[in-house]
C-alpha positions as CSV (number, residue, x, y, z in Angstrom):
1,X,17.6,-23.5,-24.0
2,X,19.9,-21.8,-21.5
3,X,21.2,-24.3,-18.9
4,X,20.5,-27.2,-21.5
5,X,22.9,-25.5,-24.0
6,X,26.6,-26.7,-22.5
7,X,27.4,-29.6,-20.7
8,X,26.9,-28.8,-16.7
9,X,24.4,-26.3,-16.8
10,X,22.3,-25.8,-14.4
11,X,19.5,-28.3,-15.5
12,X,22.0,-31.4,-15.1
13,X,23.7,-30.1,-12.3
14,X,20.3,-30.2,-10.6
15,X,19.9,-33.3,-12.1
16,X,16.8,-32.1,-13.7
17,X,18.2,-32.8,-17.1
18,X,15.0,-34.3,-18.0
19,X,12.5,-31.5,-17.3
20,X,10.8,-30.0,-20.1
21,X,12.3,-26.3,-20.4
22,X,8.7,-24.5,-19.6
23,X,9.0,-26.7,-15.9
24,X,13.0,-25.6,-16.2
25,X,12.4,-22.1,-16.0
26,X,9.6,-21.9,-14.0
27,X,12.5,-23.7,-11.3
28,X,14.6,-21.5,-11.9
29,X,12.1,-18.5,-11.0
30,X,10.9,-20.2,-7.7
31,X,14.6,-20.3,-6.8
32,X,15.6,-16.6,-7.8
33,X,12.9,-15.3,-6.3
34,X,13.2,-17.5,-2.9
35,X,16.6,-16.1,-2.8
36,X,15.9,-12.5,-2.3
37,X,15.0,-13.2,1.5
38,X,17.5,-16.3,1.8
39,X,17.6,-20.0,0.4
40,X,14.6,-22.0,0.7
41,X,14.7,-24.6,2.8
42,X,11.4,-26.3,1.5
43,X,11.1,-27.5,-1.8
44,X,7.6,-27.9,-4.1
45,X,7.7,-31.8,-5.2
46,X,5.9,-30.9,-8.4
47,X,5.2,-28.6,-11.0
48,X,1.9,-27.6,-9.7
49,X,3.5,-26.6,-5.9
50,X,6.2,-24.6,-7.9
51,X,3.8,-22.9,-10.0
52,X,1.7,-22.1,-6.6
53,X,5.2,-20.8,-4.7
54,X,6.1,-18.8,-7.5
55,X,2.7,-17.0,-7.4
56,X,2.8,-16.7,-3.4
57,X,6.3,-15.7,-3.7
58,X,5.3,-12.8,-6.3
59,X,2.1,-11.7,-4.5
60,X,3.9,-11.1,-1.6
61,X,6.8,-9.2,-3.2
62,X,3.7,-7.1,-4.9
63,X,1.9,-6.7,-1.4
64,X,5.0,-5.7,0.5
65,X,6.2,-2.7,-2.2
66,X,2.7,-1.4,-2.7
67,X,2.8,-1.2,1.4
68,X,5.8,0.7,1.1
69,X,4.9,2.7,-1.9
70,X,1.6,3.9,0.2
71,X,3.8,4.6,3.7
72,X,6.1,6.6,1.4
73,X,3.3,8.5,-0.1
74,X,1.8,9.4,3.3
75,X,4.9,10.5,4.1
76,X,5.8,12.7,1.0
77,X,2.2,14.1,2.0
78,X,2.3,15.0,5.5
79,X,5.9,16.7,4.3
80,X,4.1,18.7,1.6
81,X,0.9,19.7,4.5
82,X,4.1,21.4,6.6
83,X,5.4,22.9,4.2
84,X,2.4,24.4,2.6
85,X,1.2,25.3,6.2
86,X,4.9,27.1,6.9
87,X,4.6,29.0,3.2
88,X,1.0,30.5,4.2
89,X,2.2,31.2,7.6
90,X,5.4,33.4,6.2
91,X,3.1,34.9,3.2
92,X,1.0,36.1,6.2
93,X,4.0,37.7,8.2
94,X,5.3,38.9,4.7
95,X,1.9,40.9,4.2
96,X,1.5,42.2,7.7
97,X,5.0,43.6,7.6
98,X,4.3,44.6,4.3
99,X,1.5,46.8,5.3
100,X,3.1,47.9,8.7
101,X,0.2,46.0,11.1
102,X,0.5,47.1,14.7
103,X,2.3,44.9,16.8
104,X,-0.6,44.5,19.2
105,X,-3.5,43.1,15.8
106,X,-0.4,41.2,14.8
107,X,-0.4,39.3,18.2
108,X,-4.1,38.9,18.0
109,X,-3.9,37.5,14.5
110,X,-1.0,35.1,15.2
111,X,-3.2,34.0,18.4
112,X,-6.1,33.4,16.8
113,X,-4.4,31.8,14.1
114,X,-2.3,29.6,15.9
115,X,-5.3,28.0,18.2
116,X,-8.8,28.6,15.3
117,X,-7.1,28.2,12.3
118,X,-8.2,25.3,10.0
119,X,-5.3,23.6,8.0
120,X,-6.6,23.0,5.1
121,X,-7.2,26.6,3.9
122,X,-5.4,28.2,1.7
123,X,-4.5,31.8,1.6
124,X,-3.8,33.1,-1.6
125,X,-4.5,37.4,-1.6
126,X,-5.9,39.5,0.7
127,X,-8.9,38.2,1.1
128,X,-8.4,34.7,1.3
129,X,-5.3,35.3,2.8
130,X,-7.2,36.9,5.8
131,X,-10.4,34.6,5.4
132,X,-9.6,32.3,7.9
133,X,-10.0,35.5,10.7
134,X,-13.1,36.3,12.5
135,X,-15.0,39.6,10.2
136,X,-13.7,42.1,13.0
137,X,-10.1,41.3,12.6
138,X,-10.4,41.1,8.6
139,X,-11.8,44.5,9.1
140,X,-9.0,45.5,11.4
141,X,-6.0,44.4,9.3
142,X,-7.1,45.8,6.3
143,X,-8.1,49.0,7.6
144,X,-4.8,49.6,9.1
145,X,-2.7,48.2,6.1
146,X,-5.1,50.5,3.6
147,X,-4.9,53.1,5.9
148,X,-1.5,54.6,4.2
149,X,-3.3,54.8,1.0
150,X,-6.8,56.3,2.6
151,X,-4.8,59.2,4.2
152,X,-3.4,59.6,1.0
């Protein structure tokens, strides 16, 4: 076994020469994992405390990445909300310049918009592009950007 192999391994400089290699490495595991945060000051007097700290030890390394893991997710998502939100937001511009939409129904859109508008709605084409707008503006932003087309 490793440690056991060559005179002054680990296991006799512990002077643990005489532990069974499963209790060995289960020592060795307490200690690497006590020293990611430092040395342990307190050691388990038998195998079944070690056993216990290693567990602790590893449940709490588990609970702390998964906490991490789930604030980074949170993150990632409120990051892909804005920039969702500022894509729909320059798609709308885009198609009101497109369609040359008086400045004034542009103001009133962005207004509306800006204070009504639910988040979560996606805007895709015209339609739902515009859906999020009271029926009277829908109707007034489509008639003017149509409008070229009706006149012929």
């Amino acid at each position: 076994w490793i440690g056991q192999s060559a005179d002054g391994g680990w296991f006799s400089r512990v002077g643990e020469s005489d532990l069974d290699p499963i209790q060995g490495y289960v020592m060795a595991l307490h200690w690497s994992i006590t020293n990611f945060h430092g040395s342990m000051e307190v050691y388990p007097g038998n195998m079944t405390e070690r056993v216990f700290a290693v567990v602790v030890l590893i449940s709490g390394m588990i609970i702390f990445s998964t906490f991490v893991s789930v604030i980074t997710d949170m993150i990632l998502q409120v990051r892909q909300f804005r920039k969702k939100k500022n894509e729909q937001k320059q798609q709308l511009r885009g198609y009101l310049r497109r369609h040359n939409i008086s400045a004034h129904l542009t103001v009133g859109v962005k207004r509306y918009l800006e204070f009504h508008t639910d988040a979560e709605k996606a805007w895709v084409e015209d339609r739902e592009l515009l859906h999020a707008l009271p029926l009277n503006l829908q109707k007034s932003v489509l008639l003017e950007a149509r409008a070229p087309v009706m006149g012929g």
